[in-house]
Every structure is written in C-alpha cells, then in structure tokens.
C-alpha angles and dihedrals in degrees: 000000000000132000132229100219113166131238120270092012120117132232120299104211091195097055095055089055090051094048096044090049089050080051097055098041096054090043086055091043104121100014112120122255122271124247134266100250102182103070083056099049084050098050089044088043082056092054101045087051090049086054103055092055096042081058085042091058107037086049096054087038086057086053096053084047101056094043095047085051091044089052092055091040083053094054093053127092127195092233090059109259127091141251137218112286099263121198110268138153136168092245091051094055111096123226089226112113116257117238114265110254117274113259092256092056087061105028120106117275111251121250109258105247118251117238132246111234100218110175117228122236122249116298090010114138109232134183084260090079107057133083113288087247099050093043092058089051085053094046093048097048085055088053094060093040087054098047089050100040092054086047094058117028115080116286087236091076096057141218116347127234146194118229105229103227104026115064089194097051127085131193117208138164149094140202084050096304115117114201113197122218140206127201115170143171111177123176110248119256113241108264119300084014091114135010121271119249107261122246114300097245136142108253108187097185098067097028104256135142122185136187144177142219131175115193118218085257083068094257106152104201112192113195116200113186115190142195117193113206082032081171094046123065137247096052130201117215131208122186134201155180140202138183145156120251119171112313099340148079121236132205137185128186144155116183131204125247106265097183088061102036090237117129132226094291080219124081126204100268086060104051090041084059089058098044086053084044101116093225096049079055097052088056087047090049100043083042080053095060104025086049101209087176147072118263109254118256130168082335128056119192137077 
C-alpha cells in the first residue's frame, strides 16, 4: 500500500495509524479466531488453590502423627511395662545426638544368689513361718542386700549370700572360710525398753576397739572391732557397726571363721564405708519404714 503524499507537505500522524491498522486487518483477514484464555487460567488458578491445601493439611497431618507416635514412644519402657505420658512433639525434639547408654544400662544383669539353707535352733522364729506373700517381700529384700554387699565389701571376702529363713543373716567366703553377716535393721524399743550401748571406748583388755563418726545428717556410726583370745595367738577378729536411723536400730557385721582362725578379711574403715554407702542407706531406709524385724527388746543386735 503506498501513499500519495504531496510534495512539500509534512507528515500526517493520523494517516499513518489509519494506514498501518488497514494493513493489519487485511494481513489477519482469513486466520481463525483466537481463544478465549481466561476460562482456562481460572480453572488452572482452582487447581493450584486446591493444591496448596491439600500440602497444608498433609504437613500438619504429618505433625499430629508424629506426636501421637512420640506419646506412645514415650509410655513404653524397654523392661515391658509402661511410664507416665510425658510431653513430647516432633518440633520440640532437638537434632543434636543423644549420649550412648552408661555401662550399667547395658551391662548383663547379675545371677540371683542362691541361698544357704541354715536351720534355726529350737524355738527360733524363721521366714518359714510367715504368710507367702510376706515371705517373698522378705526374700527379695535379701536379694538386694546380698548384690550390693558383695559389690561393696572387699573381693577378699568372696561371693554374698542370703541366709534362707532369717531376713537379717549373710554367708560369705571362699578358699574354705565362711564369714557370717549381719544386716539389721530392728524397730527401737520404747524408752527404758533396752539398755543403752555402753561408751565407745578402746578396752585392751578384751580386744576391742571402738570408734565413732557422726555424718553432717546427724548419723552417728560406731565401729567395734573386736579380737577374741586377745592373749592367745593366733586372734580372730569381728568387726561391727551400729547406728540409729528412724525408728530403728542398725546393725552391720561381718565375723571371722572361727572354725578356721582366720578374721573378717574387712577392717572398720571399710565397712564404715559401706554403712555411709547411699544405697546401703536406701535399703535402711526402705527396712525403717516396711519393719522385717522384731521389735528389740533386753538384746540389740541382729
């Protein structure tokens, strides 16, 4: 298309609009029409929407799963049975590596020791005589003494025992010796009821030692060890400690073999040791309010 423009006259901006809009008309004449394009961005704008929710709600889906699954993690122990709910969520939970278990979480449990059958004298009162279920509480309190005891007196003295019908009496020993314990725990009398210990004093003479040490609790231990046929050789030697602890009496010994001549292989500091030990003193304190014993009466001691 040309134009016929004159000579000597300018350009004629509206003309050239109308001329380049003649031009694309007749360049378009014949093509099909173009679609309609916003139907289909509406439909794809639906779907997009749809989409995001759908990913809301599967991720905070996820969430509730894991805390429901964390809450009954929390409940289950690896011995069976099962623990308080405890708070716990997924969020809450930290990326930083947990600690490997202690050695005693993963060491192998110990056997239970096997009893010494020691049959009691006439008239004596023994755990045959109590109520099964009474009996078991007794028995199992003998098999915790015995695990610790062994743990904490010296190795000389050999494996730890329970004696089968007296909660307060111990058997150890090795290479043929037999060291007899006593762990007990006996109620008070009411006042005047028994004697009072005598002074904690050294008395030559007889072979005794004796010492005193009060914790800052106010626990007072006495140690007496003590060697019969002090003025004979050879001596045995017995050792033992005492103390108060709620309303009871408490009393730790381990004796020599006399049979044999050969004394406690255990001296006072070490058993005192033992006696201050906190979990000696959990099984004191659990003996104090569960009483397994007779209450004293002219006679302390186990």
């Amino acid at each position: 298309m040309f134009t016929d423009r004159s000579p000597g006259r300018g350009p004629d901006p509206e003309a050239d609009d109308l001329l380049i809009r003649a031009a694309m008309e007749q360049a378009a004449e014949g093509a099909p029409a173009l679609p309609d394009l916003v139907p289909v961005a509406l439909v794809q704008g639906r779907r997009r929407r749809n989409r995001a929710r759908a990913a809301v709600g599967a991720g905070v889906t996820g969430v509730v799963a894991l805390g429901v699954l964390g809450a009954v993690v929390s409940m289950w122990s690896p011995d069976g049975g099962t623990r308080p709910a405890q708070t716990w969520s997924a969020a809450s939970q930290s990326t930083a590596v947990s600690p490997p278990p202690s050695p005693a979480a993963t060491a192998a449990p110990r056997p239970v020791p096997t009893p010494v059958h020691i049959e009691p004298d006439p008239g004596e009162s023994s755990m045959a005589d109590l109520p099964v279920a009474e009996r078991l509480r007794h028995e199992e309190f003998q098999q915790h003494v015995a695990v610790l005891l062994e743990e904490l007196l010296p190795r000389r003295l050999g494996p730890v025992r329970p004696v089968d019908l007296a909660v307060n009496q111990y058997r150890a020993g090795q290479d043929g010796n037999t060291f007899p314990i006593i762990f007990s725990v006996r109620p008070r009398a009411a006042p005047g009821g028994a004697p009072a210990d005598p002074p904690c004093r050294d008395i030559p003479s007889k072979g005794l030692q004796c010492r005193s040490v009060t914790l800052p609790g106010g626990i007072t231990f006495r140690s007496v060890t003590a060697a019969e046929d002090a003025k004979e050789s050879p001596t045995v030697t017995d050792v033992d400690v005492r103390f108060t602890y709620g309303f009871s009496t408490v009393s730790l010994s381990v004796g020599g073999d006399h049979s044999s001549m050969v004394s406690a292989p255990v001296n006072a500091e070490q058993l005192l040791a033992v006696a201050r030990d906190s979990r000696f003193l959990k099984l004191v304190k659990y003996a104090d309010r569960h009483p397994m014993e007779d209450k004293e009466h002219s006679v302390r001691g186990g």
